[in-house]
N, C-alpha and C positions, 0 to 999 in steps of 0.2 A: 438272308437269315443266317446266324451265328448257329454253329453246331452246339456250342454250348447250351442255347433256348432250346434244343430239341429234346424229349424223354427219349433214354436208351432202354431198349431191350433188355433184363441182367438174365433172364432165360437162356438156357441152353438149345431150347429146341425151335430156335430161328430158322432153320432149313423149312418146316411145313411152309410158315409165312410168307419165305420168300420165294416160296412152290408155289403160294396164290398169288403174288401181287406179281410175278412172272408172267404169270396168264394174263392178267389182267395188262397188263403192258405192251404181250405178245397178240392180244386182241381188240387194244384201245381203240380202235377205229369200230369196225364191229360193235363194240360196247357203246361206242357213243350214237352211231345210226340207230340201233337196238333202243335207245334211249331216246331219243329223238322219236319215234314211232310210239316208242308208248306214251310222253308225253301227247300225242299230238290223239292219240286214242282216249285220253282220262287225264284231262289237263291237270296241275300239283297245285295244292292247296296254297291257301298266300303264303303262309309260314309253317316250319317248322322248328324244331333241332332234336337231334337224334344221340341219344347215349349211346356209346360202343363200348366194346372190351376186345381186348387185343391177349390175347393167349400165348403166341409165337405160336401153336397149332390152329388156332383158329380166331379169326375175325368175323366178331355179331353182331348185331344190335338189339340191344336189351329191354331197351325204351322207345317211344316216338312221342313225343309233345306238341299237340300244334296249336295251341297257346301258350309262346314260349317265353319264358324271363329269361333274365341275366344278358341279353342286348349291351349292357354295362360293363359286361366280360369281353365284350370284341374288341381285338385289336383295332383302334383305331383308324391303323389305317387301311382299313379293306370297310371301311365306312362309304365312299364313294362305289365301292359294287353293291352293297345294300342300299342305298341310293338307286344306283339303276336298276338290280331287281324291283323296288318299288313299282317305279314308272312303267314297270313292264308288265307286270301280274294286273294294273290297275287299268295301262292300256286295253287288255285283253278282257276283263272281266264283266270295266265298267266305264268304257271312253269317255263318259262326262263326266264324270266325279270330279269335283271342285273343293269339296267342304267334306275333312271325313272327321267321325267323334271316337276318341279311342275310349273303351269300356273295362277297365280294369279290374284284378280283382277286390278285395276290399280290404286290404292289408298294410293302411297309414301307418301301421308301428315297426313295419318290413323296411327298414332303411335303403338296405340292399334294393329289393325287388322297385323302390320306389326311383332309387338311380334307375334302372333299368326302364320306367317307363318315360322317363326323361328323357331316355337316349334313342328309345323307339320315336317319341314325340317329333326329337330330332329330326331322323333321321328323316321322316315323313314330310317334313315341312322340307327341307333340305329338298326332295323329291319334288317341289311345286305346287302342295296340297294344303290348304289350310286346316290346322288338326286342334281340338282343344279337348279336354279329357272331363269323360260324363263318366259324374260315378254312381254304383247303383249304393253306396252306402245310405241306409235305413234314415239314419240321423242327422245328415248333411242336409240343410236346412237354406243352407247358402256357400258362396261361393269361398271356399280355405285355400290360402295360402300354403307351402309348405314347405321349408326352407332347406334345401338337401345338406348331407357332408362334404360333398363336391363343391358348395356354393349357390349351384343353379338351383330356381324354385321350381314349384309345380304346383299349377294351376289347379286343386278338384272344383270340378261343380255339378252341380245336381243334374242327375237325368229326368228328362220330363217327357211323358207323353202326352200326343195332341192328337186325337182324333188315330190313323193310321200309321202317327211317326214319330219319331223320338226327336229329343231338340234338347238345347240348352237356351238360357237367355239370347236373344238377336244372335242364334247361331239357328240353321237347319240348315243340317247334313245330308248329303249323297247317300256317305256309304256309313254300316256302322263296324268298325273293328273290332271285336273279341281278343283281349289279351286277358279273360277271365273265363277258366277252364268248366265252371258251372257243376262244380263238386257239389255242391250245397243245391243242383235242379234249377231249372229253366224257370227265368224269371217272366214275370206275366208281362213285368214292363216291354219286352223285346219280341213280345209271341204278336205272331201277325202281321207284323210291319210291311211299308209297301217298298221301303228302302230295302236295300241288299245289304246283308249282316251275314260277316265272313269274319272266321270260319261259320260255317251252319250251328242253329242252337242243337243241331242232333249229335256233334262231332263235339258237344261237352262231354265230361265223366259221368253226366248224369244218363245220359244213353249208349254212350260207348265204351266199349270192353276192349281188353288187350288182347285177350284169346281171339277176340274176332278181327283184330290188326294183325295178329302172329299167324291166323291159318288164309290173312290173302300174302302175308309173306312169303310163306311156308310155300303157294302157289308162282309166288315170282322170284323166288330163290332158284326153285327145281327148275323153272326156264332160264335164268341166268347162267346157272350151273352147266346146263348143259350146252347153252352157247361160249361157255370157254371152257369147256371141258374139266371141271373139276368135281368131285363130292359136292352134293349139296350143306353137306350137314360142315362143312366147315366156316359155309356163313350163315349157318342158319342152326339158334338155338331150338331144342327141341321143347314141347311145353305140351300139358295136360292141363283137360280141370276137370273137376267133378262138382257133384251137385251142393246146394245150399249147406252151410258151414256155421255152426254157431263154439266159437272157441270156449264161452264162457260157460256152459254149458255142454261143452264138451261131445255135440251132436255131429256128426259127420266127419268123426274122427279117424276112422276105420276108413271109409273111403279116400282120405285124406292121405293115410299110411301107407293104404293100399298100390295107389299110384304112385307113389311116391319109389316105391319100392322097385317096381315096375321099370320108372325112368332109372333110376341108380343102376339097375342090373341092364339096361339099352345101354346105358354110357361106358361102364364097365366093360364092354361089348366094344363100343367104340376106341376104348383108350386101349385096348387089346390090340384093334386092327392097327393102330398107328402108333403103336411104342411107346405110350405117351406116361411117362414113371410118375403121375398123382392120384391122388383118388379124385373123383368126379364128386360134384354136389349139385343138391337141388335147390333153388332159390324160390320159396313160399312168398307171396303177395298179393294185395287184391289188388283184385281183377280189374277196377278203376281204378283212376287218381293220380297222383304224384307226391312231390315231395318227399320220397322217401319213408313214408309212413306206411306202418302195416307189410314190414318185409324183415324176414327172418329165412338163414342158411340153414340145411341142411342135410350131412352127411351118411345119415342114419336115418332108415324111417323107425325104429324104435325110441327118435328121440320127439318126437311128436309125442308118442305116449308119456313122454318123462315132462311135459311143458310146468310150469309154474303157474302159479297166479297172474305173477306180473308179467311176463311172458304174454301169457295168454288175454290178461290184457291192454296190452300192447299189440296184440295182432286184431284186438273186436273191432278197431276204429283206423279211421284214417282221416285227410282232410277235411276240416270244419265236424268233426265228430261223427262225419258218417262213419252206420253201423257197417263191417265190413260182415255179407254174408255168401260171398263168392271169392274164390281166388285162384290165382292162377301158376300151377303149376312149370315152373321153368329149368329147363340145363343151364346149372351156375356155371357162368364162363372166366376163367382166370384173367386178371388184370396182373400183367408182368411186364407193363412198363413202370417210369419209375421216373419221381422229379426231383431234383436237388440234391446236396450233398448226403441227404439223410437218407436216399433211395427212398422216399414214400410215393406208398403207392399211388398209380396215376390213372383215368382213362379220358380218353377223347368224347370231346361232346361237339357236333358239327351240327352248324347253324343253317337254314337255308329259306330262301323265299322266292318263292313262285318256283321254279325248278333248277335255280343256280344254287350251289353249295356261296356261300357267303362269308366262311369265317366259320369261325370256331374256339372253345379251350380247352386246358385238361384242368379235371375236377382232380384235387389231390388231399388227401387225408392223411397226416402220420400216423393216427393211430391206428388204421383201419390195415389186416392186412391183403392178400392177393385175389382171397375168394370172398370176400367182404361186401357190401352196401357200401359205396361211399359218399352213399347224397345224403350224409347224417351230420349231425351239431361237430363242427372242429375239422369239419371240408372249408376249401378255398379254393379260390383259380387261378390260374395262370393264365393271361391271354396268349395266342399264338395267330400270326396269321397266314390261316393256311397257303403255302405255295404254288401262286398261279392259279389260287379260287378254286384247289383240289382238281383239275380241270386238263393240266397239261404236264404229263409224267413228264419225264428225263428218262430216255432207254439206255443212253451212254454211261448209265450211273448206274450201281451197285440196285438187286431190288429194295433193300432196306432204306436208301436214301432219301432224307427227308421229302423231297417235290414226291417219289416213289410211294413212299409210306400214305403222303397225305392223298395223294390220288387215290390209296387202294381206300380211305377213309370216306372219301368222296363219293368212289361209288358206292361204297356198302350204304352210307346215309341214303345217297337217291335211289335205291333200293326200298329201303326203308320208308321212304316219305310217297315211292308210288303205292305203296301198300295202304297206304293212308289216305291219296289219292280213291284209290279203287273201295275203300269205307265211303268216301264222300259219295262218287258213285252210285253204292248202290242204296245208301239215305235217298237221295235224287231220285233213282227211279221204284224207292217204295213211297214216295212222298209223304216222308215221317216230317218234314222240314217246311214249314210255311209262308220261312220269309225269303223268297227268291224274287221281292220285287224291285223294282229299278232304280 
C-alpha cells in the first residue's frame, strides 16, 4: 500500500492516539484471545460496517449499520476475504443453505446503492451460493431488468409468499438476507417464516435504537478499557436521551437543552483533563435510521432555542418520512484526518462479516468541515484496503503507521459490532423475533 493512498493526521495532538493504538499493539495478543471468547459467547452478526472518527485524542465509533450498502466502495481486492467470511458465518449459522434470496431496500433510482447490491450479489455467488434478489417493491409486478453505470445488470423480482415461505419464481430459498434496514416497519411478507431471515426483522430501525447499541457499548468499552489499560471515554463516545420530542411544535425542547447542556459541561470536563485546545460539541439525531438524515451539530444548547423552521423541519423526519420523535443525544467527535491535496475532511467506515474486519473506506466531503455530518449530498469514497484485514499490526513500525492505524480501526469496529452482537442477543432471548426457522 502507497503512503500516498493513506489520510494523514494534520492534527497536532497525535501523541493521545498513538498513547491508544500503543496499547492496543502492546496487548494484541490479549486483545485478540479476549475477542475470541466473546465471540464464541455471542456469536457476530452476518454483517456489519461501522462509521468511526478519529480525533488524534480519541478513536469512536459513531454508528453501527447492520444492513450495510456501499459493498461497491471495497477495494477489490480484499473481495476474496469477504468471500470466505461468507462461507464462514453461513457454515455456522446455517450448514445447509444452498439457495439464499437477497431482500433489498427499495431504492431503483439509488444508482449507487444499486452497484452495491450487485457486488454483494457477487460476492455471494462467488462464496458457492446460489443468490437472486427478491424485492419487496409494491409495484413490481414482474421480473425488471436493470442496467447498471458499471455495465453489470441486476436482476429484481418479486417476493412472493407461500404458505410459511418466501420464494421467487422456480427459486425457494434456504436462507433469507436482509440488506433492507426496515425504516419504513416490518413487513408482513417476512413475519413468520420457517426460513432463517438474517439479520433478525427485530435488528431493523423499526425496533432498534442506537441508545440501546451505545449503552451495550458503553458496557464493552469499560471492559475493553480496562484490559489494556486505558480511559474508557477515549473510545467511547458519550451519549444521552430524553424522552419523546416533537421539533415542529416545539414540545420537549427544554428537556432537549437541558441535557444537552449537561453533556457540553462533561466534555468541557474532559477536554480540561487532556489539554485538548477545542471546544466540544453535541451531535443531535434520531434515535433510528440512517443515511444521515435528521442530524444536526451542536455547540450551544441555546442554540436549540434559536432553531428555524427549516431547521426544525429537517430534524421531524428521516428515512422514508418517518416522523422522528426520539433522539439521541451524542459527544461530537472530531474528524482530523484528511484526503487529498484539498485536505478534506475524512473518516473511516470498516466493513465486516461474521466477525472478520473485511475492508473498508473513508467517506470524504469537501465542504463539510472537522466536527461536521459527512454522510450528506457532496460526500464520496475512496476505497482503501485495509492492511492485513485490520488483523495484524506491524510493532516494528511507528504507532501511527498505516497496518498500526488500520489495526487500531479494526478493533474499535469489532468492538462496535459485538455490541450489536449482544442487541441480537438479547432480541433472541426476549423472543421479540419469530423467524429463527431453518
Amino acid at each position: 500500500m502507497s503512503l500516498s493512498t493513506v489520510p494523514h493526521l494534520t492534527t497536532a495532538l497525535t501523541g493521545p492516539l498513538q498513547h491508544i493504538e500503543s496499547h492496543l499493539l502492546d496487548h494484541q495478543a490479549e486483545i485478540e484471545h479476549w475477542f475470541r471468547s466473546q465471540w464464541l459467547a455471542t456469536p457476530a452478526p452476518f454483517y456489519g460496517s461501522v462509521d468511526l472518527r478519529n480525533a488524534g485524542f480519541k478513536l469512536a465509533p459513531v454508528d453501527t449499520n447492520l444492513f450495510p450498502a456501499g459493498f461497491n466502495n471495497l477495494n477489490e481486492a480484499f473481495h476474496p476475504l469477504c468471500v470466505q467470511a461468507i462461507q464462514s458465518v453461513i457454515e455456522r449459522v446455517c450448514p445447509r443453505v444452498a439457495r439464499i434470496v437477497l431482500v433489498p431496500e427499495n431504492h431503483t433510482r439509488n444508482r449507487f446503492y444499486l452497484e452495491s447490491v450487485a457486488t454483494l450479489a457477487g460476492l455471494i455467488a462467488r462464496a458457492g451460493f446460489e443468490v437472486r434478489i427478491g424485492s419487496l417493491l409494491p409495484d413490481l409486478a414482474s421480473p425488471q431488468t436493470i442496467t447498471l453505470d458499471s455495465g453489470r445488470s441486476l436482476l429484481l423480482e418479486p417476493l412472493q409468499r407461500r404458505g410459511n415461505r418466501v420464494c421467487l419464481d422456480n427459486f425457494d430459498p434456504c436462507l433469507v438476507l436482509l440488506n433492507n434496514d426496515l425504516s419504513g416497519g416490518r413487513p408482513a411478507l417476512l413475519e413468520g417464516l420457517e426460513q432463517r431471515v438474517l439479520p433478525p426483522l427485530a435488528l431493523g430501525w423499526s425496533n432498534r435504537l442506537k441508545s440501546g447499541h451505545f449503552t451495550q457499548y458503553r458496557a464493552i468499552a469499560e471492559a475493553f478499557a480496562n484490559l489494556v489499560e486505558i480511559d474508557p471515554w477515549l473510545i467511547d463516545p458519550i451519549f444521552r436521551n430524553c424522552g419523546e420530542i416533537d421539533f415542529m411544535q416545539r414540545e420537549g425542547e427544554e428537556c432537549l437543552a437541558h441535557h444537552t447542556s449537561l453533556m457540553l459541561n462533561s466534555l468541557r470536563d474532559k477536554y480540561r483533563e487532556y489539554g485538548i485546545d477545542h471546544d466540544p460539541f453535541v451531535v443531535i439525531k434520531a434515535d433510528a435510521g440512517t443515511y444521515g438524515m435528521g442530524v444536526m451539530t451542536v455547540t450551544d444548547a441555546d442554540q436549540l432555542h434559536a432553531l428555524n423552521r427549516k431547521q426544525r423541519t429537517r430534524m421531524s423526519s428521516a428515512k422514508e418520512g418517518m416522523a422522528v420523535s426520539h433522539v439521541i443525544l451524542q459527544e461530537g467527535v472530531y474528524s482530523f484526518e484528511t484526503w487529498g491535496p484539498q485536505e478534506a475532511v475524512a473518516e473511516p467506515v470498516v466493513y465486516l462479516i461474521d466477525h472478520f474486519v473485511v475492508g473498508g473506506f473513508y467517506r470524504v466531503h469537501k465542504g463539510r468541515g472537522p466536527n461536521e455530518n459527512l454522510n450528506a449530498p457532496g460526500m464520496h469514497f475512496e476505497p482503501l484496503a485495509f492492511a492485513d484485514s485490520c488483523n495484524l499490526p506491524d510493532a516494528s513500525r511507528a504507532p501511527d503507521a498505516e497496518p498500526n492505524r488500520f489495526y487500531a480501526y479494526g478493533v474499535i469496529a469489532r468492538l462496535a459490532l459485538l455490541a450489536a452482537a449482544r442487541e441480537a442477543a438479547a432480541v433472541a432471548e426476549t423472543h421479540l423475533d419469530p423467524t429463527e426457522g431453518g
